[in-house]
N, C-alpha and C positions, 0 to 999 in steps of 0.2 A: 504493500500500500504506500502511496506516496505520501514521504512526511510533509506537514506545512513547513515553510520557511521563514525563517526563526531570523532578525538582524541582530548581529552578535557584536557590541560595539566593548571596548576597554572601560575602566574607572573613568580615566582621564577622557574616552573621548563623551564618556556619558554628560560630562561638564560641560565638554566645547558646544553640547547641544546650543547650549546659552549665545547671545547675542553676545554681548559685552566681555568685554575680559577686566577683571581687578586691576587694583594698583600692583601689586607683587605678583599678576598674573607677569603683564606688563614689564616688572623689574625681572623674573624667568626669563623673561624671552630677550634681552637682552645679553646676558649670560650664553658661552659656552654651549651649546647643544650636547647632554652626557651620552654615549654609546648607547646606540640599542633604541636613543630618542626620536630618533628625524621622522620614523614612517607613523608612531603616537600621532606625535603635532602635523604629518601630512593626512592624519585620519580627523582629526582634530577640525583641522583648514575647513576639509571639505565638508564637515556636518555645518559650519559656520556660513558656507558659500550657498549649500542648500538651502538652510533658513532665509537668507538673501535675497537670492536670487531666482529662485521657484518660482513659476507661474500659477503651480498647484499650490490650495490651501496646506500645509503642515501644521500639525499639531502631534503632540506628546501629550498621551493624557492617562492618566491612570485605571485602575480598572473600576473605580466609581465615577469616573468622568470629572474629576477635578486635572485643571488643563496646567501641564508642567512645563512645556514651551509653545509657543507662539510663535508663526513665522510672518513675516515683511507681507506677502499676500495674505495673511490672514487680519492682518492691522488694517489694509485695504480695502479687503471688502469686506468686513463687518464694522469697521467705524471703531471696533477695541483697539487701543495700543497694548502694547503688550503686560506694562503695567498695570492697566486696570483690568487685564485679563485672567493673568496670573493668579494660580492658586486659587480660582474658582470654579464654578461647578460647570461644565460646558455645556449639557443636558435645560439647565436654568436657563445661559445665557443664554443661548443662541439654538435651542427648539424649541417646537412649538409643544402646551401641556401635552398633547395625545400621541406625539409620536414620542416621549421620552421613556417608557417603558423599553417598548421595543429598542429603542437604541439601547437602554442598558443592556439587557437582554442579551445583543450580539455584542456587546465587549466582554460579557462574562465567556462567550462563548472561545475569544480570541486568549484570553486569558487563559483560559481551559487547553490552547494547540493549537484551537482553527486559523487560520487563514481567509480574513471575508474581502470578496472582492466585488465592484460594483453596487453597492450598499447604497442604495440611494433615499436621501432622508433630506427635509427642509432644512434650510440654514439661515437663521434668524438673523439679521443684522439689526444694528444700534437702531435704526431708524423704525424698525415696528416691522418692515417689508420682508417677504421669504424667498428664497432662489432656491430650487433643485439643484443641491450636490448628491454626487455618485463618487462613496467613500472606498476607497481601499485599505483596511486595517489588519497589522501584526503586531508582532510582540517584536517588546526591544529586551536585550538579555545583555549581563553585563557580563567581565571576563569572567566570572568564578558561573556562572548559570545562571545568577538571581534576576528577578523582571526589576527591566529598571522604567516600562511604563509600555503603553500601547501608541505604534506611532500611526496615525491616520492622513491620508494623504486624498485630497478632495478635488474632484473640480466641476465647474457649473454643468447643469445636463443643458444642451441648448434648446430649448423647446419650437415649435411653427412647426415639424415636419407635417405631411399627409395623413402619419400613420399616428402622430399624438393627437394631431385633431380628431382624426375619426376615432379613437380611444376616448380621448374627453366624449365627446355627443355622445357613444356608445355608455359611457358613466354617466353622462347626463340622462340616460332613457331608462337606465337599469334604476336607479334611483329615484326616479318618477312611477316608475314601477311598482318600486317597494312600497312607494309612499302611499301608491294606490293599493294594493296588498292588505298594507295594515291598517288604510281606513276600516275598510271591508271586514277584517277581523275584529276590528273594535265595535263596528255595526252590528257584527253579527255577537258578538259579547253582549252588548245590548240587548238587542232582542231577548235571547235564552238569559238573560239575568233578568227583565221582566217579565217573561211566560213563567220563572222559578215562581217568582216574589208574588206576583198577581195571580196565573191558575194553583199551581200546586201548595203555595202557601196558603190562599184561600180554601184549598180544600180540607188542608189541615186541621186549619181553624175550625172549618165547619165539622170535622169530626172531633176535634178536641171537645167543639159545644155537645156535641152524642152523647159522647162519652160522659161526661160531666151529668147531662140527665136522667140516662143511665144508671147514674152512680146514685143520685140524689133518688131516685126512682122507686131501689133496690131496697137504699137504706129506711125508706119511707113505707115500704110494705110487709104485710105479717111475712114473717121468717122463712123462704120454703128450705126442703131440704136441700143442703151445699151453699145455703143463701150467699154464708159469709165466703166461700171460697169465688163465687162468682161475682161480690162485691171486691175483693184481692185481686181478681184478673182482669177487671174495669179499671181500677185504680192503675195495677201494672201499665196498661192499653193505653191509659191518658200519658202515664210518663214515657211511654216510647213517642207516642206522638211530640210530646213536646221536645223530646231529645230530634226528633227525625224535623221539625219546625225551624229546630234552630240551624241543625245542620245545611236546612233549603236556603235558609237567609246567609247563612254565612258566607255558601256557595256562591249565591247571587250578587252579593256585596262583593267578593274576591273575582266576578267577572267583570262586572262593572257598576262600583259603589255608583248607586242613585245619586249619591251627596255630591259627586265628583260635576254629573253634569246639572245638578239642581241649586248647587250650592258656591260650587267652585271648586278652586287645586286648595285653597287653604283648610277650609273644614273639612278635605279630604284627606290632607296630611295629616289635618288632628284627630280621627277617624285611625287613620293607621298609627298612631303614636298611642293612643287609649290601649288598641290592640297588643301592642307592642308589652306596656306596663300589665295586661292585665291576663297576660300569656306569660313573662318569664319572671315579671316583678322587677325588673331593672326599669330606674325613673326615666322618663325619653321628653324631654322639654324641646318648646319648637317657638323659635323666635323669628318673626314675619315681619319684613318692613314695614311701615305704618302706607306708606303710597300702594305699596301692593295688595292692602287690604281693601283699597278702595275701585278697583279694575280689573277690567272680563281678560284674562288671559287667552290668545288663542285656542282652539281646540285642541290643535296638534300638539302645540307646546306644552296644555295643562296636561293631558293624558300620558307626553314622553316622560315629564317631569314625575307625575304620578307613581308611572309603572316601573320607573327608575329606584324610586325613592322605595317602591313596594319589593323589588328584590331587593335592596340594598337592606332594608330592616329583617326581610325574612332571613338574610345572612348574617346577621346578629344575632338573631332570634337561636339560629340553628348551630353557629365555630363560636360567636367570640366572647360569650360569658360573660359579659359585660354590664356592671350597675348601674351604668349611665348613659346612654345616649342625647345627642344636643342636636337637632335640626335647626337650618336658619336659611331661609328666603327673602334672594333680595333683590333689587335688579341693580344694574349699571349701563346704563346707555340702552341701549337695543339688545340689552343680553338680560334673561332672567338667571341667574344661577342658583342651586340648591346645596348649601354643604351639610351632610350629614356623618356627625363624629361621635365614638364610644372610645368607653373606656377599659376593653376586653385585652384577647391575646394578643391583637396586631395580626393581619395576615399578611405574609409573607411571599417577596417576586416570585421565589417558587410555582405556588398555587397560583396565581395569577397565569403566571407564563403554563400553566398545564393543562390537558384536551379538557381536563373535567372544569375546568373553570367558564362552562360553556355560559353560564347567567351572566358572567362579568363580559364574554366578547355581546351575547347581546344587548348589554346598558349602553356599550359603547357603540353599538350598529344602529339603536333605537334614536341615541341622540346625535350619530352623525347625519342619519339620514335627512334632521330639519339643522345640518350646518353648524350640530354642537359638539361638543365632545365631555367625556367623561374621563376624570385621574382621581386613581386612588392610592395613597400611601401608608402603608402600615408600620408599625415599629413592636417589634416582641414584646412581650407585658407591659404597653403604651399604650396599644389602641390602635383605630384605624381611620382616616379622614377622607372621605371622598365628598368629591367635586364635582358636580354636573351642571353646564351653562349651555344653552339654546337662546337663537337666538327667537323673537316674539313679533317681532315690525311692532301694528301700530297697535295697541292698549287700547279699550272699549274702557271707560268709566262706567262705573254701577250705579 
């Protein structure tokens, strides 16, 4: 099997990655060159000449994306010098929240042996704006084998061709697609969550009230023989109905809470937060901006945010143990955002990055598809915090 290929630089030249050289760097090089030195400082030169001179992005960056050098083209087109680059997180600066997973993701993987090439991921510059680069990332190794970081080496993807256009419109039809898809599903949620609530809840009822005068009936008449055990098996009958009544509501409300289109995404949220406290007993508080108490949220938006928020709690409910949960809605410009945070185990990239984490790519499919995206970050015995913003256009006043 072919190995990946590993850059194997010296102590010294892992230095020369650096721009600049010291004052006593400086006073060295003055000096005498000692034996065995010339080809060090001719390996040294050239990492120096790279960073330079490169028409490619270069970066060093570690295996949690904190950036350890900075080259000449990357000061350029991101608007960072390299000092204000330095020693920060690259993932923060310069991607966007929903692809930063996934980019960790492939550097654990590069870290681990791989080799990725053609990696194409947003590159965030100072100015707000994103250009596609196509990354190529290895490991840097120093003389004794230690990593002495991951070097990534980028350059713009040029977009116009025939075959990105017809790719776009093809993602623009797929997408209009889905959108029409999960109206449909949510319609038809509707529907069977009021044929539950209205035929078979009504019928319930109506045999609850039987049963009830039945009861009343029984107890009300001289004694026959078995009287009492046929008064026991009514009584039984009522409480199965009222178990099998609540179970038809519960259903109905988890296809599509009434509240949600009667009332709004806010007493719907508080709806699932009751649920929340009165299923595991951990307290779950929910803080609403005071403007978004007063305005009709889109449809699509209330329901993405909704059904978002409704896995997000049933995965609290179900891993992370947690005494407290905090929801809070708010908007900022044209974007509604929802964060929802506990105080559980933290999940971990792991489970994230794994096939079974199948609820967490659909949060993320649900709210791309109206132009939002969902991040979530966990920390071990911390917690978990996730983020989900859509955008809403224009606000209906109530």
């Amino acid at each position: 099997m072919k190995r990946p290929r590993t850059h194997l630089v010296t102590a010294s030249s892992s230095r020369a990655l650096g721009r600049g050289m010291s004052k006593s760097d400086r006073t060295k090089a003055l000096c005498p060159p000692k034996p065995g030195s010339l080809l060090t400082e001719s390996k040294d030169h050239c990492y120096r000449t790279l960073l330079e001179v490169s028409s490619s992005v270069i970066l060093l960056l570690s295996p949690e994306s904190i950036i350890l050098e900075w080259s000449r083209t990357a000061e350029t087109v991101s608007g960072w010098i390299a000092d204000e680059a330095l020693g920060r997180s690259y993932v923060e600066l310069c991607l966007p929240i929903e692809a930063r997973e996934s980019f960790l993701t492939e550097l654990a993987r590069v870290t681990e042996g791989s080799d990725v090439k053609g990696l194409e991921f947003p590159f965030r510059v100072r100015t707000g704006s994103e250009t596609m680069f196509s990354w190529n990332i290895t490991r840097v190794l120093g003389a004794h084998g230690g990593l002495i970081g991951l070097m990534a080496i980028g350059t713009a993807v040029i977009p116009g061709t025939q075959a990105e256009k017809e790719l776009r419109l093809a993602h623009a039809r797929l997408r209009s697609e889905a959108l029409r898809a999960q109206r449909a599903v949510e319609e038809e949620r509707r529907r069977i969550a009021r044929e539950l609530h209205d035929e078979f809840g009504q019928a319930l009822t109506g045999l609850k009230f039987d049963l009830a005068w039945l009861g009343r009936t029984l107890a009300q008449s001289p004694a026959p023989t078995g009287g009492e055990a046929l008064l026991n098996k009514v009584h039984a009958m009522s409480g199965s109905v009222d178990a099998l009544l609540e179970s038809v509501r519960a259903t109905a409300a988890a296809l599509r809470p009434a509240m949600l289109d009667d009332l709004g995404l806010v007493p719907a949220l508080e709806c699932l937060a009751t649920r929340l406290q009165d299923c595991t007993g951990a307290r779950c508080a929910i803080d609403v901006a005071p403007g978004l108490a007063s305005i009709a949220l889109p449809s699509e938006a209330s329901t993405a945010l909704f059904r978002i928020a409704q896995e997000l709690l049933t995965n609290v409910m179900r891993h992370a143990a947690a005494s407290l949960v905090h929801m809070r809605l708010y908007q900022d410009g044209s974007r509604v955002t929802l964060e929802v945070t506990d105080n559980g185990k933290g999940i971990t990239r792991e489970r994230m990055a794994t096939l079974r984490s199948f609820g967490l790519r659909g949060m993320q499919e649900r709210a791309a598809l109206l132009g939002g995206h969902v991040h979530i970050v966990g920390t071990s015995g911390v917690g978990t915090r996730a983020i989900v913003s859509v955008p809403v256009g224009g606000c209906v006043a109530l």
